[in-house]
C-alpha positions in Angstrom: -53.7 -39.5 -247.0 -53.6 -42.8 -245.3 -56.8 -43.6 -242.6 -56.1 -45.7 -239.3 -59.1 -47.4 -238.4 -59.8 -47.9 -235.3 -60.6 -51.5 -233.6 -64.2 -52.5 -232.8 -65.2 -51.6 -229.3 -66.2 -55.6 -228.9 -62.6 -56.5 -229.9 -61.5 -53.5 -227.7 -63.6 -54.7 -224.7 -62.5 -58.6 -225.2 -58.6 -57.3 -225.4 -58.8 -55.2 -221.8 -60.8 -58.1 -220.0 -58.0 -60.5 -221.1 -55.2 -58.1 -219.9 -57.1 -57.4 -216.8 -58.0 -61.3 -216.3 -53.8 -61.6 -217.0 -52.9 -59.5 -215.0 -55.1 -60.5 -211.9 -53.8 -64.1 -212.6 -50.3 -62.5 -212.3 -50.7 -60.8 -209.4 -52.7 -63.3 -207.8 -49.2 -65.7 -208.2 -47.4 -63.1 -206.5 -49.1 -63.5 -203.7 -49.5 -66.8 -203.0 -45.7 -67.4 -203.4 -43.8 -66.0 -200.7 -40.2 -65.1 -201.5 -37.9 -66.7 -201.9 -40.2 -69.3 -202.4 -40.9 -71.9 -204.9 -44.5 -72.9 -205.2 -45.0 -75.6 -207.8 -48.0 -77.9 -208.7 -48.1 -80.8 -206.3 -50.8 -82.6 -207.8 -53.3 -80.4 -207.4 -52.6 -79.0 -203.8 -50.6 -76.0 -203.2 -46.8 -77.1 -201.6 -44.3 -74.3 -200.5 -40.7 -74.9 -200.9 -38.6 -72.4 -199.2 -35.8 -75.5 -198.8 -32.1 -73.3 -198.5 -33.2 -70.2 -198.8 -31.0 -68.9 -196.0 -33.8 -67.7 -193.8 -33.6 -66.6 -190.5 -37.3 -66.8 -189.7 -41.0 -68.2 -191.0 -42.3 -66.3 -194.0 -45.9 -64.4 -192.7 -47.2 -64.6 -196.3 -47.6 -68.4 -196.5 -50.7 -69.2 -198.0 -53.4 -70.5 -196.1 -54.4 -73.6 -198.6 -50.7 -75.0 -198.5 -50.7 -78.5 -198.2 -47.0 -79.1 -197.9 -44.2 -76.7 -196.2 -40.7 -77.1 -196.8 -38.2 -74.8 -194.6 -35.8 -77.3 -194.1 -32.3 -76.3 -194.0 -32.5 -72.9 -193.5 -31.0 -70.3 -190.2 -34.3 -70.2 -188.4 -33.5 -70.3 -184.5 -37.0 -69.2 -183.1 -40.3 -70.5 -183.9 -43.2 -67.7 -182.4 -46.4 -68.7 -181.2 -48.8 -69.4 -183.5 -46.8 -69.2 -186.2 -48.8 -71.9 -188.2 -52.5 -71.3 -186.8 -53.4 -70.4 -190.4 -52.5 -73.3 -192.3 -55.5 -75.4 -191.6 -54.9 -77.4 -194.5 -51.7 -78.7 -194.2 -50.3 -81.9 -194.0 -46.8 -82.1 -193.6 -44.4 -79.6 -192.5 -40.7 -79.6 -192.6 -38.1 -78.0 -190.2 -35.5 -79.9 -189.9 -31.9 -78.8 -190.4 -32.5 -75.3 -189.0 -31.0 -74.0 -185.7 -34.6 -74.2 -183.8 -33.3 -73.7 -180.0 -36.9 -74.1 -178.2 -40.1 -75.0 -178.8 -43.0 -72.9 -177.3 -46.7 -74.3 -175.9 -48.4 -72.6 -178.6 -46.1 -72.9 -181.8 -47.7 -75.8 -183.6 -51.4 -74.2 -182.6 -54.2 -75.0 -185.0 -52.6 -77.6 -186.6 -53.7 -80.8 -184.3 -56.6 -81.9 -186.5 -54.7 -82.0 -189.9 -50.6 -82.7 -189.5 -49.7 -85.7 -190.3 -45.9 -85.0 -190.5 -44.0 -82.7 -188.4 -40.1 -82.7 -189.1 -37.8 -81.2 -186.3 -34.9 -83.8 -186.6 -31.3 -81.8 -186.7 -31.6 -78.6 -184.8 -30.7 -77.4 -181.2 -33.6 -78.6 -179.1 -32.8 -79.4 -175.8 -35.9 -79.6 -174.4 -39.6 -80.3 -175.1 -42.7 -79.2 -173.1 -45.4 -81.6 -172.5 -48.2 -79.5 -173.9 -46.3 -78.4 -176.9 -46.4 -82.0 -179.2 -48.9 -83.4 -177.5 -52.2 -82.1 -179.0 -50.5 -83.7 -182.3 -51.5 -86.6 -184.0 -48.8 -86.2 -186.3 -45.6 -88.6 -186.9 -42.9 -86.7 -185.3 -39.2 -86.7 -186.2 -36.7 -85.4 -183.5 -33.2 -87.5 -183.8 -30.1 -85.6 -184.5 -30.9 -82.8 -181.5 -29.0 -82.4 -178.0 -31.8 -83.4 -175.9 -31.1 -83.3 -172.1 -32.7 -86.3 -170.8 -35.0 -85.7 -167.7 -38.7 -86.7 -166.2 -40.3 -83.9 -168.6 -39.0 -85.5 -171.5 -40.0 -88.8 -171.0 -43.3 -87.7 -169.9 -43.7 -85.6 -173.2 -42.4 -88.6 -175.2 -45.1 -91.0 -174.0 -47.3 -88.4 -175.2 -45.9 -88.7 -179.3 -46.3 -90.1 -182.4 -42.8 -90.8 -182.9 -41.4 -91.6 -186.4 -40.7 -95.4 -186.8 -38.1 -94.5 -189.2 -36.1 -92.4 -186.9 -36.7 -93.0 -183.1 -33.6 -95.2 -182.5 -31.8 -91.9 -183.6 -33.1 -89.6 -180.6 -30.1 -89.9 -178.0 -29.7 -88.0 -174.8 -27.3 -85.4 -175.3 -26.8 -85.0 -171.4 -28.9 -86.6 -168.7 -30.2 -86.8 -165.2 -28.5 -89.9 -165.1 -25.1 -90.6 -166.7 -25.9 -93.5 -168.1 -28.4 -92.4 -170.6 -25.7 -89.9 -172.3 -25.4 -91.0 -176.1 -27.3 -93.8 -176.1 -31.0 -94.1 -177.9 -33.5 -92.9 -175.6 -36.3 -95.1 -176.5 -34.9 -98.1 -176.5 -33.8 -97.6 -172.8 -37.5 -96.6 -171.7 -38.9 -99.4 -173.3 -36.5 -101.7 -171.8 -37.7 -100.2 -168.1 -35.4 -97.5 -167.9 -36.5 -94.9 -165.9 -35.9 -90.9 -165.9 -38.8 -90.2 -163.2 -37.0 -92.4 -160.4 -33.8 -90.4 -160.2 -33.1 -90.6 -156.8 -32.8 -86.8 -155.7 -28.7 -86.8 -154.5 -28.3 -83.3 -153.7 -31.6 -83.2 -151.9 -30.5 -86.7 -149.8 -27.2 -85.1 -149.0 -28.7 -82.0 -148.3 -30.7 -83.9 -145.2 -28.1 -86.0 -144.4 -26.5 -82.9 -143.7 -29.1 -81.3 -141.7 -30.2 -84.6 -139.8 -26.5 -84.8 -138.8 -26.5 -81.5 -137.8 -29.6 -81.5 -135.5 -28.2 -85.1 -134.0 -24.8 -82.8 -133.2 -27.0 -80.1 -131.5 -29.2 -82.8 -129.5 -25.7 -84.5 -128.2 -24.4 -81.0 -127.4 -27.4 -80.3 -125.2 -27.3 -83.6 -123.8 -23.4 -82.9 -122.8 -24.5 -79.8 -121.5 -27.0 -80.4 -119.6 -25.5 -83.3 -117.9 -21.9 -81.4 -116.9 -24.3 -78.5 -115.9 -26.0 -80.9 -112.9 -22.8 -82.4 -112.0 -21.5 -78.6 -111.6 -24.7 -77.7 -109.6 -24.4 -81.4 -107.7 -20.3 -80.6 -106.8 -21.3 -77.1 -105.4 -24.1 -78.5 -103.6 -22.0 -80.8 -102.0 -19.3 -78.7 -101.3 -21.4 -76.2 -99.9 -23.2 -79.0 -97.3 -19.7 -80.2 -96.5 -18.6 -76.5 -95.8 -21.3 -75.7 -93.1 -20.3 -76.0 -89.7 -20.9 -79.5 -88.0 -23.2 -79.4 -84.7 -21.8 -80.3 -81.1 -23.8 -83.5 -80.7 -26.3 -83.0 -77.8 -26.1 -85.1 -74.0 -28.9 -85.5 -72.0 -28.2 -84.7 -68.5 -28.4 -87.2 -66.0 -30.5 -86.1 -62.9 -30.1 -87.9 -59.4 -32.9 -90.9 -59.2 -35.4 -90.3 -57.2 
């Protein structure tokens, strides 16, 4: 009768440390990977690519070393606050191609130190709050979205690292003033245009309106009050004239004396 010999508790012990140090090593990919993620080496750092995935929102298990972020070209519409505030480390972020419909004052929080690249070129922005872009010292890409050109933007622009590469591309989609529609944006500011000296139509015609109307009610009153006294002056009059004359008075003449 054969014997089975059992291994040597040091080979034992060797073999469950290496399955266990495996197995942590696989699970510890896992996690770092969101799905449907790629993660690949990029040179050293940790870079997500979650690149057409078909998303319709930002992944929550991103993790909190990533350098680089790819979600270009996705479905994502909405961005929520803070969304980011993690990701101290990273650099460049992109989000273009998406359907991105607003950006919020805290969306991009905690990354103001670190971003260097911030890619929101090709979605449905139409407008940009001050405070939202600009804590950033980050080159920003935003050609290729239906901007409606006001004040607020151009104050927020002033405020941006715009891309080089790309700033002749941001156009006004519509505009306080007609003029700007479809044509680059910056290029018309730095020429001298101005979106913060609209002059105010509705709110001229709107006191035009009420000037005029407060010069009708003065002439009214003036009209008024002048046929009123000539009414009060005609029945004065025609009242003195209908009293009864008096006999006019003679002085007797006595005899001399």
């Amino acid at each position: 009768m054969g014997t089975v010999r059992l291994p040597r508790p040091s080979f034992l012990l060797i073999s469950t440390r290496g399955s266990c140090l495996f197995l942590l090593f696989c699970l510890r990919l896992g996690a770092t990977c969101p799905q449907p993620c790629r993660c690949p080496d990029h040179a050293g750092a940790v870079a997500v690519y979650c690149s057409l995935r078909g998303l319709q929102e930002v992944p929550q298990d991103i993790p909190a070393d990533t350098v680089l972020l790819k979600l270009d070209a996705n479905k994502i519409s909405h961005l929520p606050d803070g969304a980011f505030q993690h990701l101290h480390r990273l650099r460049e972020l992109d989000l273009s191609h998406n359907a991105i419909e607003a950006i919020g004052p805290a969306t991009f929080a905690g990354l103001a130190g670190g971003l260097r690249l911030l890619d929101l070129s090709y979605n449905r922005i139409q407008r940009i709050p001050k405070d939202a872009l600009g804590k950033l010292s980050a080159k920003i890409r935003l050609s290729h979205n239906p901007l409606h050109c006001e004040c607020a933007l151009q104050e927020a622009l002033w405020e941006l690292k715009l891309d080089p590469d790309s700033v002749d591309e941001i156009a006004c989609h519509t505009s306080v003033q007609e003029e700007f529609v479809g044509k680059p944006l910056v290029q018309a500011l730095d020429a001298g245009a101005s979106l913060c000296s609209v002059p105010h139509r509705t709110t001229d015609v709107a006191m035009l309106v009420t000037m005029f109307g407060w010069f009708a009610m003065v002439i009214a009153y003036i009209v008024y009050y002048v046929r009123h006294n000539q009414e009060d002056a005609r029945r004065h009059l025609e009242y003195l004239k209908s009293l009864p004359s008096a006999p006019a008075s003679k002085d007797p003449i006595g005899p001399g004396p």
